[in-house]
N, CA, C and O atoms as a GROMACS GRO file, in nm:
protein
  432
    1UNK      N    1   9.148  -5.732   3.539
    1UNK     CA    2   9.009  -5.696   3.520
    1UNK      C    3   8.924  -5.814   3.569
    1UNK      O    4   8.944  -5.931   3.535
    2UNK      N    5   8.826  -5.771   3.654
    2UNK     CA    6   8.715  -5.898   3.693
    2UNK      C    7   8.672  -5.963   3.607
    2UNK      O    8   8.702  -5.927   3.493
    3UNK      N    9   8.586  -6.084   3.622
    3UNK     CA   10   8.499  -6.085   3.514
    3UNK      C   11   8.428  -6.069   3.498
    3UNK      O   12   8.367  -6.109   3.399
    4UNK      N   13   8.372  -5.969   3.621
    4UNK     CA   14   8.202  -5.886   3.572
    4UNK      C   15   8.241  -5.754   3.464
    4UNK      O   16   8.167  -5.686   3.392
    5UNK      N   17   8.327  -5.751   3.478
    5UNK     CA   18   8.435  -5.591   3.388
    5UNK      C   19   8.398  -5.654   3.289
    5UNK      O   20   8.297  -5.611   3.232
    6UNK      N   21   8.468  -5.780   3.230
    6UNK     CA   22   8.470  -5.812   3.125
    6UNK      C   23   8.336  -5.845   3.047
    6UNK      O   24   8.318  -5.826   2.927
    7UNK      N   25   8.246  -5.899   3.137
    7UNK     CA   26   8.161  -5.934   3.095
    7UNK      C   27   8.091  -5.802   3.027
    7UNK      O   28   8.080  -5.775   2.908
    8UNK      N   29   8.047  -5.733   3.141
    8UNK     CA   30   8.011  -5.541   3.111
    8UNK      C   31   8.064  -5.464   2.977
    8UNK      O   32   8.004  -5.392   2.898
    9UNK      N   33   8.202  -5.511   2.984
    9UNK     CA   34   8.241  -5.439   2.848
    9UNK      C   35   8.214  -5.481   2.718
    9UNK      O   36   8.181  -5.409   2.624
   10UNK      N   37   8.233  -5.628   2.719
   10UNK     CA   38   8.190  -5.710   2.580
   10UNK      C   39   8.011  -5.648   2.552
   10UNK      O   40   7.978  -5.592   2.447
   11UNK      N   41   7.910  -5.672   2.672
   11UNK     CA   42   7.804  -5.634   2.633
   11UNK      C   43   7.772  -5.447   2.626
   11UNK      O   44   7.664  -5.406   2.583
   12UNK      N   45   7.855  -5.375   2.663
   12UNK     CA   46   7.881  -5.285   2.600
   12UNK      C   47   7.863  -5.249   2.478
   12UNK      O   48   7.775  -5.180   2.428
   13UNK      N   49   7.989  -5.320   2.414
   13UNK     CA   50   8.000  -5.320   2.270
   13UNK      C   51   7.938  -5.409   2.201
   13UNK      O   52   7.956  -5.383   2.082
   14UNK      N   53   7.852  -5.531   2.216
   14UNK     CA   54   7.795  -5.556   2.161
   14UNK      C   55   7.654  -5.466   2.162
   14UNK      O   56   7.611  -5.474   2.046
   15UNK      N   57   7.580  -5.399   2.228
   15UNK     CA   58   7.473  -5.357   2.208
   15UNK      C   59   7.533  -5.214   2.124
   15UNK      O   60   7.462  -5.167   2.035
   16UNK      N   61   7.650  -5.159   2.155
   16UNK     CA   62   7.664  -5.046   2.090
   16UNK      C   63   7.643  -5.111   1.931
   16UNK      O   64   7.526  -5.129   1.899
   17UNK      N   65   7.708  -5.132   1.870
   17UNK     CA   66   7.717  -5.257   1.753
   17UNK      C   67   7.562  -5.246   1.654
   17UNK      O   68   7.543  -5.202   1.541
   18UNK      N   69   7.435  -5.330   1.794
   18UNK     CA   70   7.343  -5.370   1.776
   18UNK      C   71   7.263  -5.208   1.756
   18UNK      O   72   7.159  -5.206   1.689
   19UNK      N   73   7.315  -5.085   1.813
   19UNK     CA   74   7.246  -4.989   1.802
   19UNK      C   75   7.284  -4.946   1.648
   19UNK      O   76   7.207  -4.934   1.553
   20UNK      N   77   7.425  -4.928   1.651
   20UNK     CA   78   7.495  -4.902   1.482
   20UNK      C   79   7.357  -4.962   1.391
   20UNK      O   80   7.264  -4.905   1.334
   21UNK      N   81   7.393  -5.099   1.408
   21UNK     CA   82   7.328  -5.160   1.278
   21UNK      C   83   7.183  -5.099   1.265
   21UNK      O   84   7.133  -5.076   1.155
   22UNK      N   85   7.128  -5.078   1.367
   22UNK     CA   86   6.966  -4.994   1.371
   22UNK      C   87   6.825  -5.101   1.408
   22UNK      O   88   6.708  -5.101   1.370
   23UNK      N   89   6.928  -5.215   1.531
   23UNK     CA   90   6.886  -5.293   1.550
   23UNK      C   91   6.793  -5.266   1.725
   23UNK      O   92   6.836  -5.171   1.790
   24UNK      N   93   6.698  -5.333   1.777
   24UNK     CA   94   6.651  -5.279   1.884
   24UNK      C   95   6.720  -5.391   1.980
   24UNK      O   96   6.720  -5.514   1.992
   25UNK      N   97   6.782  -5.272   2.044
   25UNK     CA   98   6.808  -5.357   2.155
   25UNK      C   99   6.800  -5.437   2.272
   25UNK      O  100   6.872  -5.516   2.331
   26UNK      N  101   6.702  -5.396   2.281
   26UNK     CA  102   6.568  -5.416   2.382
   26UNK      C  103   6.524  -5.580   2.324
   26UNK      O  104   6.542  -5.667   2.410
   27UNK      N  105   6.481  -5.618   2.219
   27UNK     CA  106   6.477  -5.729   2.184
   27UNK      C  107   6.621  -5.816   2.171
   27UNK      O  108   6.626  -5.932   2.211
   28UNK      N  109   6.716  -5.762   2.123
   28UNK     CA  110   6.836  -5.847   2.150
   28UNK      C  111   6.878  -5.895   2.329
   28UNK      O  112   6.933  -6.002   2.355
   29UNK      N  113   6.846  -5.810   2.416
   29UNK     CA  114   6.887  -5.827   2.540
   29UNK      C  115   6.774  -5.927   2.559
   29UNK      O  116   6.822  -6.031   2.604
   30UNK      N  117   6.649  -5.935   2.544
   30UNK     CA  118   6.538  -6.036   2.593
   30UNK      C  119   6.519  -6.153   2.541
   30UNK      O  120   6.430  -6.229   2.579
   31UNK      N  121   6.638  -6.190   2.407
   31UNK     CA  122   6.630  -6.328   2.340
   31UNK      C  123   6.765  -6.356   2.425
   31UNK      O  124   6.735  -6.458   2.489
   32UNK      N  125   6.910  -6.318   2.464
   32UNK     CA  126   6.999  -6.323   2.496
   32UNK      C  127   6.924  -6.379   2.655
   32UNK      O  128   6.966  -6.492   2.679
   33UNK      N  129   6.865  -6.347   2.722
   33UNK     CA  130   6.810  -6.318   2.855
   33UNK      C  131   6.684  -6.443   2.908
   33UNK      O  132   6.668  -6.483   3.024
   34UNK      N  133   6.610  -6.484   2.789
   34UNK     CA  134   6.481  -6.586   2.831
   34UNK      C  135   6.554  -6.680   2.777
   34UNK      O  136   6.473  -6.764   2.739
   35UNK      N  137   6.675  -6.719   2.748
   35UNK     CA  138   6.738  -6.853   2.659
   35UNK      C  139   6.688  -6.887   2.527
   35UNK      O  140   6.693  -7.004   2.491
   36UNK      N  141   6.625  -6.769   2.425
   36UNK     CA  142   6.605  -6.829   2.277
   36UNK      C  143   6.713  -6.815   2.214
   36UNK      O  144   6.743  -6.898   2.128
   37UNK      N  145   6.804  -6.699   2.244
   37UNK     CA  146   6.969  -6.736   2.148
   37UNK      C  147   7.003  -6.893   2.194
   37UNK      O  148   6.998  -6.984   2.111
   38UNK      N  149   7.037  -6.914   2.326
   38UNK     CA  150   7.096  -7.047   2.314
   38UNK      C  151   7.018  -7.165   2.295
   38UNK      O  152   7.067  -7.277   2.283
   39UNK      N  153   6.875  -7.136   2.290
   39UNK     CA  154   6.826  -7.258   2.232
   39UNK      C  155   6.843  -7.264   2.055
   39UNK      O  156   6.862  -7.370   1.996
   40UNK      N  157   6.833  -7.151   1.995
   40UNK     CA  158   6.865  -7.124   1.852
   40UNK      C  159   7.002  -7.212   1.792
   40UNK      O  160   7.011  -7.299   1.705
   41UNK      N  161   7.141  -7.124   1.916
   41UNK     CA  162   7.232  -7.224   1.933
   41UNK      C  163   7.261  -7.351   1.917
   41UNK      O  164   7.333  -7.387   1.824
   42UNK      N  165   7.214  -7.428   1.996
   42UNK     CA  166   7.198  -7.572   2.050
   42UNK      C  167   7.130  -7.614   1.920
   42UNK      O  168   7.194  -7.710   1.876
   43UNK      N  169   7.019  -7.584   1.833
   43UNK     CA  170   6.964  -7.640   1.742
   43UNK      C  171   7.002  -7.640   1.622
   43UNK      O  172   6.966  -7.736   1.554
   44UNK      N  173   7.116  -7.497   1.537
   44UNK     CA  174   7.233  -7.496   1.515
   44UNK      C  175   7.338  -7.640   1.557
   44UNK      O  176   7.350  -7.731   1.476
   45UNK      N  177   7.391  -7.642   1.659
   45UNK     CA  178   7.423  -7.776   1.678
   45UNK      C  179   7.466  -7.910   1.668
   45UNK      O  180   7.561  -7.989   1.667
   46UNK      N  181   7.265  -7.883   1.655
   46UNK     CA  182   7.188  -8.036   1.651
   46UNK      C  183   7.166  -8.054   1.510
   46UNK      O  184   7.157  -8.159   1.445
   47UNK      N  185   7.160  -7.946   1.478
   47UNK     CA  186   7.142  -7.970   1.300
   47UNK      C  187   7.342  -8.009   1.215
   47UNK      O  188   7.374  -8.081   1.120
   48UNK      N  189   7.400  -7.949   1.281
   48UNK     CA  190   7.544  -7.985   1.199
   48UNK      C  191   7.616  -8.122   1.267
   48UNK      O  192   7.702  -8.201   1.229
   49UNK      N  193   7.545  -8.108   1.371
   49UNK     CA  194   7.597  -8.280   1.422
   49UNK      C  195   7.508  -8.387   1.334
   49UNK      O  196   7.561  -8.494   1.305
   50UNK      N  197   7.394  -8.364   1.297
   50UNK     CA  198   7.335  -8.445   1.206
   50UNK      C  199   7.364  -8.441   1.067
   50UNK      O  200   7.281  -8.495   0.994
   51UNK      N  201   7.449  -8.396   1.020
   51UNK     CA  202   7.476  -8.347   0.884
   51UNK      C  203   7.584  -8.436   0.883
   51UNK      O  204   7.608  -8.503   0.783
   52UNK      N  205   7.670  -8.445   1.014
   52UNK     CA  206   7.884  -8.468   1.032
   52UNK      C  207   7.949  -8.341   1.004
   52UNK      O  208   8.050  -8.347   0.933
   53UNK      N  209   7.915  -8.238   1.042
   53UNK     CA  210   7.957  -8.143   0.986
   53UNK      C  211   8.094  -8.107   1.079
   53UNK      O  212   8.115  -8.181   1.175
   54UNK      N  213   8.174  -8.012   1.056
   54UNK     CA  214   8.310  -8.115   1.125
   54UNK      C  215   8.383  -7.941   1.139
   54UNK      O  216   8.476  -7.912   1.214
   55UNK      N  217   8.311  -7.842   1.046
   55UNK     CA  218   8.377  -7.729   1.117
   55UNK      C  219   8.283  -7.554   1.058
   55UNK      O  220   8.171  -7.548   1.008
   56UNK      N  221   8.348  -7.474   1.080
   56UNK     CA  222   8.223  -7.330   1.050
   56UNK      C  223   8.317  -7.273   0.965
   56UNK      O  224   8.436  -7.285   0.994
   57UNK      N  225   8.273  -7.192   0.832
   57UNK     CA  226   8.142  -7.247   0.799
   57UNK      C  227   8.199  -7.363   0.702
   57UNK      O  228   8.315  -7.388   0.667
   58UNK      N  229   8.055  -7.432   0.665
   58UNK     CA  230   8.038  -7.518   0.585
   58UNK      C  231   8.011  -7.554   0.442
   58UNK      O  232   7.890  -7.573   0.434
   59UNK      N  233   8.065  -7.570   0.331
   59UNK     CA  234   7.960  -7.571   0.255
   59UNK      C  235   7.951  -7.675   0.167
   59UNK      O  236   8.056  -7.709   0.114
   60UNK      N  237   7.832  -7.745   0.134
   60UNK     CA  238   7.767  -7.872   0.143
   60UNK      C  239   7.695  -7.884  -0.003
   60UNK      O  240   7.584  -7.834  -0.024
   61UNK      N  241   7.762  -7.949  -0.092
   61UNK     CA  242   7.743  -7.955  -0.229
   61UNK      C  243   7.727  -8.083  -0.291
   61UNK      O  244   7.811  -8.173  -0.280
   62UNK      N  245   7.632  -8.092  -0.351
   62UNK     CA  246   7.567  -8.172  -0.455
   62UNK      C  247   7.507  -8.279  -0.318
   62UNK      O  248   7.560  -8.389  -0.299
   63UNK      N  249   7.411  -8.236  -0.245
   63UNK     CA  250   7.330  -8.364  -0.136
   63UNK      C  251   7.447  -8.407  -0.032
   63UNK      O  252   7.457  -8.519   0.016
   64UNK      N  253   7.495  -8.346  -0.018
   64UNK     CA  254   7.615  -8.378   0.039
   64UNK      C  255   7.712  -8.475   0.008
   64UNK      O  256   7.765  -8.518   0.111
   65UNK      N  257   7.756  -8.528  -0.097
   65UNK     CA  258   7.840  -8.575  -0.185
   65UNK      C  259   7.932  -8.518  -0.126
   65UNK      O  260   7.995  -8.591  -0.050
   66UNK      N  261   7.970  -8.391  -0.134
   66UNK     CA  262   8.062  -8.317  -0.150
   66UNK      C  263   8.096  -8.188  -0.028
   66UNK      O  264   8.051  -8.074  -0.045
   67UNK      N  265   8.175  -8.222   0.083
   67UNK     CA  266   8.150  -8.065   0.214
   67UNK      C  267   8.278  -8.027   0.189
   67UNK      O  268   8.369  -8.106   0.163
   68UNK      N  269   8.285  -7.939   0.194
   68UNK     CA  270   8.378  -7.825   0.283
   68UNK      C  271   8.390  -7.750   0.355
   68UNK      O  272   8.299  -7.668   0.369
   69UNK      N  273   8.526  -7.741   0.448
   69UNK     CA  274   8.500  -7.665   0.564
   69UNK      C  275   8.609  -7.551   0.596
   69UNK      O  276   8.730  -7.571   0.601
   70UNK      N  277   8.546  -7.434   0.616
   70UNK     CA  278   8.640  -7.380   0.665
   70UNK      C  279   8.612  -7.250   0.540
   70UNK      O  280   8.510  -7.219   0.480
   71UNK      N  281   8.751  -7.195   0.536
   71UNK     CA  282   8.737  -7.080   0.425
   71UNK      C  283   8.781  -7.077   0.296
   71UNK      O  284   8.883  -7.037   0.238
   72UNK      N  285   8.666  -7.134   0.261
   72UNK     CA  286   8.721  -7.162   0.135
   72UNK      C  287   8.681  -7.068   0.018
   72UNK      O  288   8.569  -7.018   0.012
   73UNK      N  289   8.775  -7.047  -0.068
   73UNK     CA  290   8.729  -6.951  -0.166
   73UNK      C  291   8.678  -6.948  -0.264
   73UNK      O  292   8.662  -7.064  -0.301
   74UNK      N  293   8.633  -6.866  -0.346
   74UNK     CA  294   8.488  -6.851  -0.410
   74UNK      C  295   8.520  -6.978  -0.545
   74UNK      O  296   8.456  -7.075  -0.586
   75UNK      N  297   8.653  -6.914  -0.584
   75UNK     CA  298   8.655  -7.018  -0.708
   75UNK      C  299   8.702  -7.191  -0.653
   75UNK      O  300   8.696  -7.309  -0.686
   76UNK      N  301   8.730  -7.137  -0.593
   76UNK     CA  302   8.712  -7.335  -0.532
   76UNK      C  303   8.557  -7.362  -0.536
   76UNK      O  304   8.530  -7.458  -0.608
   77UNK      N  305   8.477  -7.317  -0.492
   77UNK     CA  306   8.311  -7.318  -0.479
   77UNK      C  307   8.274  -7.361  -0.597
   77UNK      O  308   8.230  -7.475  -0.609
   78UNK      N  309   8.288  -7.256  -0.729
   78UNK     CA  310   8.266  -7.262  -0.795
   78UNK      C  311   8.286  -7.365  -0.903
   78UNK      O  312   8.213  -7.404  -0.994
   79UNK      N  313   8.452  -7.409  -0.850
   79UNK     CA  314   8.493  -7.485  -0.924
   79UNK      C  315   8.422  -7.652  -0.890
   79UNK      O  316   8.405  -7.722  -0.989
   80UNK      N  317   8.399  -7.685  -0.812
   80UNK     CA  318   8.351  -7.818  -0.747
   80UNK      C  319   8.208  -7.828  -0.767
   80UNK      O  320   8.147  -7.932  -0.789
   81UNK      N  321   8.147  -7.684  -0.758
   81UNK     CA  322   7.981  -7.700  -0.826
   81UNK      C  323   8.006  -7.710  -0.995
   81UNK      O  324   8.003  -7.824  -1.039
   82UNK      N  325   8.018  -7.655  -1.044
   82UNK     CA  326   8.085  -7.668  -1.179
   82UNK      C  327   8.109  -7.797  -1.177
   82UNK      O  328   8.018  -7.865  -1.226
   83UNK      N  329   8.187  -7.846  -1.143
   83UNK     CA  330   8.241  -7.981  -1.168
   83UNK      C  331   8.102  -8.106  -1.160
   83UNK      O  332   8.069  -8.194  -1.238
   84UNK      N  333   8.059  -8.072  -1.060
   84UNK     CA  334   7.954  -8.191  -1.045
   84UNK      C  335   7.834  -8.126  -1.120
   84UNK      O  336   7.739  -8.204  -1.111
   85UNK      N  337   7.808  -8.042  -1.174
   85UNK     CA  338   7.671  -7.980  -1.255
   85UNK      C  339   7.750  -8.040  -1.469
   85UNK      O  340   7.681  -8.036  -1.570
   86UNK      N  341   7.858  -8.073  -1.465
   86UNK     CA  342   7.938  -8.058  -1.588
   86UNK      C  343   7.903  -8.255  -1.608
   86UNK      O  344   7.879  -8.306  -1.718
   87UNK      N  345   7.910  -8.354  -1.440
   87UNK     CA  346   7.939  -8.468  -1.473
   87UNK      C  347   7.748  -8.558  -1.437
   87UNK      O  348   7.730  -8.675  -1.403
   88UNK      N  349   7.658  -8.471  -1.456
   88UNK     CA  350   7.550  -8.497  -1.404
   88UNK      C  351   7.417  -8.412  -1.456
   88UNK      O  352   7.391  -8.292  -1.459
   89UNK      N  353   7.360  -8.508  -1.489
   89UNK     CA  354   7.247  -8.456  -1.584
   89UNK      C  355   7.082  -8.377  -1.483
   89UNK      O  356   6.973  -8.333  -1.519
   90UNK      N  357   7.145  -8.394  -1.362
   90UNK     CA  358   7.014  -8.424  -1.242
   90UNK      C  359   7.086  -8.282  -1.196
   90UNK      O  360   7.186  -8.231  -1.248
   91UNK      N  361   6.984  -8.218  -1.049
   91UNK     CA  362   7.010  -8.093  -1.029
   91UNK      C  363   7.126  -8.106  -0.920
   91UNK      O  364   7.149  -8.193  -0.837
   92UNK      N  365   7.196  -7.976  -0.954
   92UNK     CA  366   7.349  -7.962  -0.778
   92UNK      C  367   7.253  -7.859  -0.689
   92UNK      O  368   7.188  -7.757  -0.711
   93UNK      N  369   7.290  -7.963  -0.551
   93UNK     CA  370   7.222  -7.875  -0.443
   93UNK      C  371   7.325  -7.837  -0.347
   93UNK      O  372   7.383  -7.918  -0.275
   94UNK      N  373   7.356  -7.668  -0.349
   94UNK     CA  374   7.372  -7.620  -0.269
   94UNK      C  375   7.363  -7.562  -0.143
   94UNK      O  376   7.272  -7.481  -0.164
   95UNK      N  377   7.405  -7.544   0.012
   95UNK     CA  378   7.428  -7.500   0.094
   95UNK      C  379   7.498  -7.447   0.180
   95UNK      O  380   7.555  -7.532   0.248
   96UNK      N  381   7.521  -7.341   0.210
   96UNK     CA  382   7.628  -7.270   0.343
   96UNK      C  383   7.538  -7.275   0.454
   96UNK      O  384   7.420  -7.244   0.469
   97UNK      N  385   7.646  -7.334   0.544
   97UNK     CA  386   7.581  -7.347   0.676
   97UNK      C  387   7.701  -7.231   0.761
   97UNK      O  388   7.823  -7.242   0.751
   98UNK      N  389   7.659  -7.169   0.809
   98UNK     CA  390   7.759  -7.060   0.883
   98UNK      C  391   7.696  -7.063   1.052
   98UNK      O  392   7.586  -7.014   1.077
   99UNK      N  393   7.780  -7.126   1.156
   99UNK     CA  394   7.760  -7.190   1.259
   99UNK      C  395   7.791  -7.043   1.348
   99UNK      O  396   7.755  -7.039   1.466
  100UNK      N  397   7.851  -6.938   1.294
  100UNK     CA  398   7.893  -6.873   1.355
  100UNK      C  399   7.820  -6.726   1.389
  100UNK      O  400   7.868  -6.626   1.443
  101UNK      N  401   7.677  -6.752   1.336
  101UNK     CA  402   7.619  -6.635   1.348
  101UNK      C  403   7.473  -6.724   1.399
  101UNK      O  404   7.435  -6.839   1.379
  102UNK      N  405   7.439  -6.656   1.442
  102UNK     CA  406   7.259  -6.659   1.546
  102UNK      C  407   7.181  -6.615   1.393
  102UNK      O  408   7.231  -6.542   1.307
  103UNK      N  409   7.052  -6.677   1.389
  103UNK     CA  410   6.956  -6.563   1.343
  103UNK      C  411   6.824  -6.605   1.420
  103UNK      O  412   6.790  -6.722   1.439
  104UNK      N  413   6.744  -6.472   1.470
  104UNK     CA  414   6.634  -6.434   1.539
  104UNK      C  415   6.548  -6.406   1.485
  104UNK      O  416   6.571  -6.337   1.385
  105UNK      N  417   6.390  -6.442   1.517
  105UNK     CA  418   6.302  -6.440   1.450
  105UNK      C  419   6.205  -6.417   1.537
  105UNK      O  420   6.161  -6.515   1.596
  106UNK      N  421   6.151  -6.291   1.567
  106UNK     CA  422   6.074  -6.225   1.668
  106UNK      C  423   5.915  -6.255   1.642
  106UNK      O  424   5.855  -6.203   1.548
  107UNK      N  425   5.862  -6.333   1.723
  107UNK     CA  426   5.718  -6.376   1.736
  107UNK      C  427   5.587  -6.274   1.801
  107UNK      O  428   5.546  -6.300   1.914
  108UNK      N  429   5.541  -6.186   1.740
  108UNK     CA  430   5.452  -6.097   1.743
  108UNK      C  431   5.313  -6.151   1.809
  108UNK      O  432   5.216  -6.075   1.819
   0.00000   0.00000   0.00000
């Protein structure tokens, strides 16, 4: 298969996808198309290279005291926020950083 095939088919199914969800596609092809996905991307990035963030997703507990990476499960989460909310009288700050998804924000 070429790789215009390939290319054709992936965006195929991704817009089929984008129609499912009841999403317009027309705006997904024109952020994909003027470079705001990959600048979104890139700033994504720029933000987890400034963090040290080291893999997707992330999640980044008590000020960052405390990361994890990868897939980790709920009661591990729980258990390590727990833990530092049990040894500390001040607030636990949570975050998931998920490197692996875009989000778009259409300017009217």
């Amino acid at each position: 298969m070429s790789k215009a095939l390939v290319i054709d088919y992936y965006s195929d199914v991704l817009f089929t996808l984008i129609e499912m969800a009841g999403l317009k596609v027309s705006l997904v092809n024109k952020i994909l198309n003027d470079g705001t996905a990959m600048a979104e991307l890139m700033l994504d990035y720029q933000q987890a290279k400034a963090q040290y963030l080291k893999g997707s997703p992330s999640s980044i507990i008590d000020n960052g005291r405390q990361v994890l990476y990868g897939n980790v499960g709920y009661r591990v989460l729980l258990e390590n926020i727990e833990a530092v909310k049990s040894t500390e009288n001040e607030a636990v700050y949570y975050r998931y950083i998920d490197l692996t998804g875009l989000t778009f924000t259409s300017k009217n």
